[in-house]
N, CA, C and O atoms as CSV, one atom per row, in Angstrom:
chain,resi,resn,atom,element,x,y,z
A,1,UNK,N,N,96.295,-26.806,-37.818
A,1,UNK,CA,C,94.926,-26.522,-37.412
A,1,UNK,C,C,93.986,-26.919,-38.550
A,1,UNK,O,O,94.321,-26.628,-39.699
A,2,UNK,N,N,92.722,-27.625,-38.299
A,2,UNK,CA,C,92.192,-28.442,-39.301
A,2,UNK,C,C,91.235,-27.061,-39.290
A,2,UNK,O,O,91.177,-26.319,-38.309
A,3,UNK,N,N,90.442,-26.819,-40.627
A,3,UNK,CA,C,89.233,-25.425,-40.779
A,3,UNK,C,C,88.043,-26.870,-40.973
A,3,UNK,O,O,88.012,-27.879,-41.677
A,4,UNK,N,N,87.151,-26.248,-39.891
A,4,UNK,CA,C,85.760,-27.119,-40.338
A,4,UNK,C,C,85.036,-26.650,-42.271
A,4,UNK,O,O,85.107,-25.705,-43.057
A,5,UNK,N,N,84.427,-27.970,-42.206
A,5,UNK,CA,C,83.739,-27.351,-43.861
A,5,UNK,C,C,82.244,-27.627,-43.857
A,5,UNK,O,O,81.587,-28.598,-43.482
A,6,UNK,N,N,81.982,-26.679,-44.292
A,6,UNK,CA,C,80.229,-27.098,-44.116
A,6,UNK,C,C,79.890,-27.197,-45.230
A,6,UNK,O,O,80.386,-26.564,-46.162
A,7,UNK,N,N,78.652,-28.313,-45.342
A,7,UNK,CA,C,78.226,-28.771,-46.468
A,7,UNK,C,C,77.540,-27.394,-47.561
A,7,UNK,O,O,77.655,-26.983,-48.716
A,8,UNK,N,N,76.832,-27.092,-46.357
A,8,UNK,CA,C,75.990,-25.880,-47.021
A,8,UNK,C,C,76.167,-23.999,-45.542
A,8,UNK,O,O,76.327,-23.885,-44.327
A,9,UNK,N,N,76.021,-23.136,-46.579
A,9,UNK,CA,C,76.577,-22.160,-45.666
A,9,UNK,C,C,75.600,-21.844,-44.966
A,9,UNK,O,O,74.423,-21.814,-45.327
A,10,UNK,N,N,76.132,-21.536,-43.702
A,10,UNK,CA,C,74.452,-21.493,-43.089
A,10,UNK,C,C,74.571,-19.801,-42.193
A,10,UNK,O,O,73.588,-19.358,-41.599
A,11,UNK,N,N,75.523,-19.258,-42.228
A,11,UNK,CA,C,75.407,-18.020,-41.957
A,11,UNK,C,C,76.071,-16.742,-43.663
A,11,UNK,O,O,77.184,-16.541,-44.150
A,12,UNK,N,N,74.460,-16.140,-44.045
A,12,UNK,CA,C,74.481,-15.514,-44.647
A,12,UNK,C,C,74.311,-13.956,-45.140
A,12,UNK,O,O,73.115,-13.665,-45.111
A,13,UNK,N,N,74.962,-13.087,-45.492
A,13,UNK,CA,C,74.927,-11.987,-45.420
A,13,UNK,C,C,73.497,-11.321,-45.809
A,13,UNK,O,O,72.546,-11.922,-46.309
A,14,UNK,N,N,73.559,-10.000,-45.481
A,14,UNK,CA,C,72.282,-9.345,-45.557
A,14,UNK,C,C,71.818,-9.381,-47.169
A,14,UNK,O,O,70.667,-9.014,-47.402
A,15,UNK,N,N,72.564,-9.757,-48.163
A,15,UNK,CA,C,72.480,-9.641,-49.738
A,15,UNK,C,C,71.972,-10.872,-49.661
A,15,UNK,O,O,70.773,-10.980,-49.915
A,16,UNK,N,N,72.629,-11.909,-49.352
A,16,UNK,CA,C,72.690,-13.454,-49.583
A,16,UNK,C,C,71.384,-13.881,-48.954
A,16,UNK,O,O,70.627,-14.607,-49.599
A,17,UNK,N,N,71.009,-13.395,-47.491
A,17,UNK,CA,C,69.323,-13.573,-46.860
A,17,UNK,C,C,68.121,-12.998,-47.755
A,17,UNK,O,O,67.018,-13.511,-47.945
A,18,UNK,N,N,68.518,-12.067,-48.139
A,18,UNK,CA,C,67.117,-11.229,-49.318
A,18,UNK,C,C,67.281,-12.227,-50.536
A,18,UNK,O,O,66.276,-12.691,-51.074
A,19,UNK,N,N,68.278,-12.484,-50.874
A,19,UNK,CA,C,67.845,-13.388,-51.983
A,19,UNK,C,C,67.317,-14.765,-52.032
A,19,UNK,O,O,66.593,-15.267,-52.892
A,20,UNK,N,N,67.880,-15.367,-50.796
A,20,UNK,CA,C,67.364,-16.621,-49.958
A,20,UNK,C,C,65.742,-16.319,-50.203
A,20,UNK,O,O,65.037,-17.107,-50.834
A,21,UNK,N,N,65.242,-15.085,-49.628
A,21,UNK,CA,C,63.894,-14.923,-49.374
A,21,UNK,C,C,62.913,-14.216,-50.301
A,21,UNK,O,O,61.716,-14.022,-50.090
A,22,UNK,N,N,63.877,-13.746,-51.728
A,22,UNK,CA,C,63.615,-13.475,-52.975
A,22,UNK,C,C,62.692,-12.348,-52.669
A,22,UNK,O,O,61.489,-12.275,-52.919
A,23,UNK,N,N,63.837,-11.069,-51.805
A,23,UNK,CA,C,63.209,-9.598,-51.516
A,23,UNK,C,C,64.312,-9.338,-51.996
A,23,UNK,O,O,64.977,-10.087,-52.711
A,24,UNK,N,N,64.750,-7.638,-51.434
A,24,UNK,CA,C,65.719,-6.775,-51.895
A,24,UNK,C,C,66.451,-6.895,-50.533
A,24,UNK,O,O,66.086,-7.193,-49.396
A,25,UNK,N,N,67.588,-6.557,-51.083
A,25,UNK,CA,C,68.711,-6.340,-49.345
A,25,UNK,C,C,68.127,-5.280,-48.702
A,25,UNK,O,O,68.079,-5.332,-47.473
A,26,UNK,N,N,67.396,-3.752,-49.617
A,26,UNK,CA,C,67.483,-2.788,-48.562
A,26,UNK,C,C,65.481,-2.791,-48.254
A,26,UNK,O,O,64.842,-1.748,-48.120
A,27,UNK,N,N,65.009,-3.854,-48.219
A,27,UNK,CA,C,63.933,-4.232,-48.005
A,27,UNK,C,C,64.191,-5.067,-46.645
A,27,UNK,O,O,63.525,-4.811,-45.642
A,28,UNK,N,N,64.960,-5.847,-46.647
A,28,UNK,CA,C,65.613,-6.679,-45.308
A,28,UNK,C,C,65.704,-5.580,-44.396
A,28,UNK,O,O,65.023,-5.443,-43.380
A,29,UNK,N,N,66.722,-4.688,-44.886
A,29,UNK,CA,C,67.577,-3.471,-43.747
A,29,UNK,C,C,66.709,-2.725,-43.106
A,29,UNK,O,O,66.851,-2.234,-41.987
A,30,UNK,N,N,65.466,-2.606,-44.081
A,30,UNK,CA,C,64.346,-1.296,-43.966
A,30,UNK,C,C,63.626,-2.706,-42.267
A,30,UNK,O,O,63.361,-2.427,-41.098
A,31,UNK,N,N,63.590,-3.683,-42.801
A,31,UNK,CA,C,62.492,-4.783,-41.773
A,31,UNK,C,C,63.093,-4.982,-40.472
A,31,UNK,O,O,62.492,-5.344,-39.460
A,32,UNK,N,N,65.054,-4.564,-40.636
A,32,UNK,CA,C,65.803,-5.104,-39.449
A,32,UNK,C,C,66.016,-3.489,-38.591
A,32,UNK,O,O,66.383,-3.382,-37.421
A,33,UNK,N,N,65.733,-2.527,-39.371
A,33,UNK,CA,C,65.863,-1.405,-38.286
A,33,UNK,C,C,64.416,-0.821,-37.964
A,33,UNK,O,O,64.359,0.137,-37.193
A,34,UNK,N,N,63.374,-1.280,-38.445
A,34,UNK,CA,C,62.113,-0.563,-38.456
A,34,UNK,C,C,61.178,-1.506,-37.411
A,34,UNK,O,O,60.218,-1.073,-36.772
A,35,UNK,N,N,61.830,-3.308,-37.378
A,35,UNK,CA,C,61.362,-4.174,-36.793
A,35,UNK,C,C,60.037,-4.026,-37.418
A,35,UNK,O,O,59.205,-4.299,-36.552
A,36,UNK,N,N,59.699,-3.844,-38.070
A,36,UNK,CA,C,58.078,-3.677,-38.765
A,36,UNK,C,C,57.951,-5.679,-38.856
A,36,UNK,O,O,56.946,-6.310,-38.531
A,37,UNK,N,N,59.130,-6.231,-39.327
A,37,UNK,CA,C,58.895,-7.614,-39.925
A,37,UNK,C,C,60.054,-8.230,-39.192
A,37,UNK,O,O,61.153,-7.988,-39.689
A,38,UNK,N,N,60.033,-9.002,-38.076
A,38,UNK,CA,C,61.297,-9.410,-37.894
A,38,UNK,C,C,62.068,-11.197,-37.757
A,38,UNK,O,O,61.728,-12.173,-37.087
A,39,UNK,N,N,63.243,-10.962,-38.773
A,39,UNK,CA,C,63.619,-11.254,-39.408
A,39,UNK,C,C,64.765,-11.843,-38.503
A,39,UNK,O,O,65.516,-10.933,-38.153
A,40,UNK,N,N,65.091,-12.905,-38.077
A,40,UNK,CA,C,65.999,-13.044,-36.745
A,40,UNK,C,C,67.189,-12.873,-37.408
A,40,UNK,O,O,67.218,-13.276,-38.571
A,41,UNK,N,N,68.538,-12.190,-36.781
A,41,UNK,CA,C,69.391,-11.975,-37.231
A,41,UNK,C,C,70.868,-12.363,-36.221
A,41,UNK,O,O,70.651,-12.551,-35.024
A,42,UNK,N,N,72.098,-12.456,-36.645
A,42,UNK,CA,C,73.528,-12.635,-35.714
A,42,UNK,C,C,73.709,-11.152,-35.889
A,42,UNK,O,O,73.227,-10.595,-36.876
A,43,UNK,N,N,74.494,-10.375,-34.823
A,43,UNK,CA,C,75.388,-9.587,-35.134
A,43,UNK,C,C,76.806,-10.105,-34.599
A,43,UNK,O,O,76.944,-10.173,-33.378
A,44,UNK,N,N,77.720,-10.425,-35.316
A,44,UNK,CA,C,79.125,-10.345,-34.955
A,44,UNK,C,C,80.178,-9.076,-35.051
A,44,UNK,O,O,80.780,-8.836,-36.097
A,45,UNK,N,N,80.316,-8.402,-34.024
A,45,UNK,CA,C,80.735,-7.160,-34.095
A,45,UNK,C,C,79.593,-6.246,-34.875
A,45,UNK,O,O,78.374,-6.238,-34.707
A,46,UNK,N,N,80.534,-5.372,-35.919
A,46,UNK,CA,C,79.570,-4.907,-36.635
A,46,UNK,C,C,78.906,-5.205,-37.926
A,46,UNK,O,O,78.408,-4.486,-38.792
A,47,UNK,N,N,79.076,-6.718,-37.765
A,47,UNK,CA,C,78.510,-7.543,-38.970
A,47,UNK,C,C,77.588,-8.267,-38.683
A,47,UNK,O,O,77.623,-8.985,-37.683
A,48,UNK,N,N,76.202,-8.203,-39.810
A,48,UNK,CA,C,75.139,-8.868,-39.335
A,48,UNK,C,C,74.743,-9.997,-40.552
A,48,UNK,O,O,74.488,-9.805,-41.741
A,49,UNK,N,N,74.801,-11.320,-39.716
A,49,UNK,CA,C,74.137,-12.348,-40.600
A,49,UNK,C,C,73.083,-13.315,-40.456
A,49,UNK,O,O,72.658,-13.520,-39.320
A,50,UNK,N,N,72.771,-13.716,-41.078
A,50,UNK,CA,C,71.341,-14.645,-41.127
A,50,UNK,C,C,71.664,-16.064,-40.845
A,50,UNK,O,O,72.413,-16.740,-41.551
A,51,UNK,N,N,71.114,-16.442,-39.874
A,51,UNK,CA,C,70.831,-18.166,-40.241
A,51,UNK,C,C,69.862,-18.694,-41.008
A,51,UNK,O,O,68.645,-18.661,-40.828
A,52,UNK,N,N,70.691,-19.344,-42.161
A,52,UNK,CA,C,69.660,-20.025,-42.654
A,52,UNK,C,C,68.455,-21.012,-42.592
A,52,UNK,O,O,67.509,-21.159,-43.366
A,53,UNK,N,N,68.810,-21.694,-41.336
A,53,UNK,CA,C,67.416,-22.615,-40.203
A,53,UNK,C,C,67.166,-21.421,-39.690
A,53,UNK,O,O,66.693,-21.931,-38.674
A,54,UNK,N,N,67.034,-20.003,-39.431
A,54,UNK,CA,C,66.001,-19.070,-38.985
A,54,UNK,C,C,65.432,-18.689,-40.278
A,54,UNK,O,O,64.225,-18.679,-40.520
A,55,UNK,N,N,66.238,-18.418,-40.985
A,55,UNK,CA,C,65.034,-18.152,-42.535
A,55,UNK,C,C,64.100,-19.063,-42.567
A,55,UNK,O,O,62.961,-18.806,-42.175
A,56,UNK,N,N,64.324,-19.830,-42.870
A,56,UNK,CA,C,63.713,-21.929,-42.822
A,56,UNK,C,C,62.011,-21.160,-42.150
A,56,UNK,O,O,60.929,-20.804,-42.616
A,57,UNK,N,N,62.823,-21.246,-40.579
A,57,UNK,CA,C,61.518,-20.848,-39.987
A,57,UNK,C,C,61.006,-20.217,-40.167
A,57,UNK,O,O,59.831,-20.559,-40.306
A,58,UNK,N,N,61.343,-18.607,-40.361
A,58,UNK,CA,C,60.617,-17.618,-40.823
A,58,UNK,C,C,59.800,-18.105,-41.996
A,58,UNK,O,O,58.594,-18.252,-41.795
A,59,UNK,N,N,60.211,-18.334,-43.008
A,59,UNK,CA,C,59.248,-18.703,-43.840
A,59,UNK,C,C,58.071,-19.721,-43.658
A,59,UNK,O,O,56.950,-19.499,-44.118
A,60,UNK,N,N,58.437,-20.985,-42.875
A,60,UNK,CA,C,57.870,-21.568,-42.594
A,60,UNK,C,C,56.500,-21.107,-40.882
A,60,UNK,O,O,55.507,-21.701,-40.460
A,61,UNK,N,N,56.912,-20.366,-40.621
A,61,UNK,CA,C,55.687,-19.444,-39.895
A,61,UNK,C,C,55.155,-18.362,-40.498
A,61,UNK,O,O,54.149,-17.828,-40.031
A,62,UNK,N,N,55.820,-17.865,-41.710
A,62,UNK,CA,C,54.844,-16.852,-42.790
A,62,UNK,C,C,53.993,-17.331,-43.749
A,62,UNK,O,O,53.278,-16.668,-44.499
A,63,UNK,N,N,54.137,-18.788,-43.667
A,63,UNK,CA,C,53.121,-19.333,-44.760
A,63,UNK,C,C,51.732,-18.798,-44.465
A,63,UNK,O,O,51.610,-18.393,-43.308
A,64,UNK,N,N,50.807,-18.714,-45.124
A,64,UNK,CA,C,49.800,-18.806,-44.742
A,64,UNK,C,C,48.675,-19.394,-45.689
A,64,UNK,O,O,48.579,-18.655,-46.670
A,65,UNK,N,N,47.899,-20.322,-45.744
A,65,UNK,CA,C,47.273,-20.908,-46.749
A,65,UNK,C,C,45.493,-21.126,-46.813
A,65,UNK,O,O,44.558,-21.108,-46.013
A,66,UNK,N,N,45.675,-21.311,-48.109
A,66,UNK,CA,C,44.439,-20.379,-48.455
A,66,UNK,C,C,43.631,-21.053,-49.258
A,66,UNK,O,O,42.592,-20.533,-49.667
């Protein structure tokens, strides 16, 4: 059985997304259960991860310029 390899990782944990987005993890957690800020997320079972082309976007629709 061949394992695919990806160039770059594109599903990242709730530690690995806050730092992507240069917040805190329990600043993420506080945005993903409060929905105050939302932050698109996977859940696989009871594991939740980030795409990194949804960060992409997110950031790229939080710009705002001035």
């Amino acid at each position: 059985m061949q394992t695919l390899q990806h160039p770059t990782k594109e599903l990242l944990t709730t530690s690995e997304a806050a730092s992507y987005l240069s917040i805190t993890a329990s600043t993420l957690i506080n945005w993903r259960h409060t929905k105050r800020v939302e932050v698109p997320f996977v859940r696989i079972g009871h594991a939740v991860r980030y795409r990194r082309s949804d960060l992409d976007a997110f950031l790229a629709q939080s710009r705002e310029e001035g």
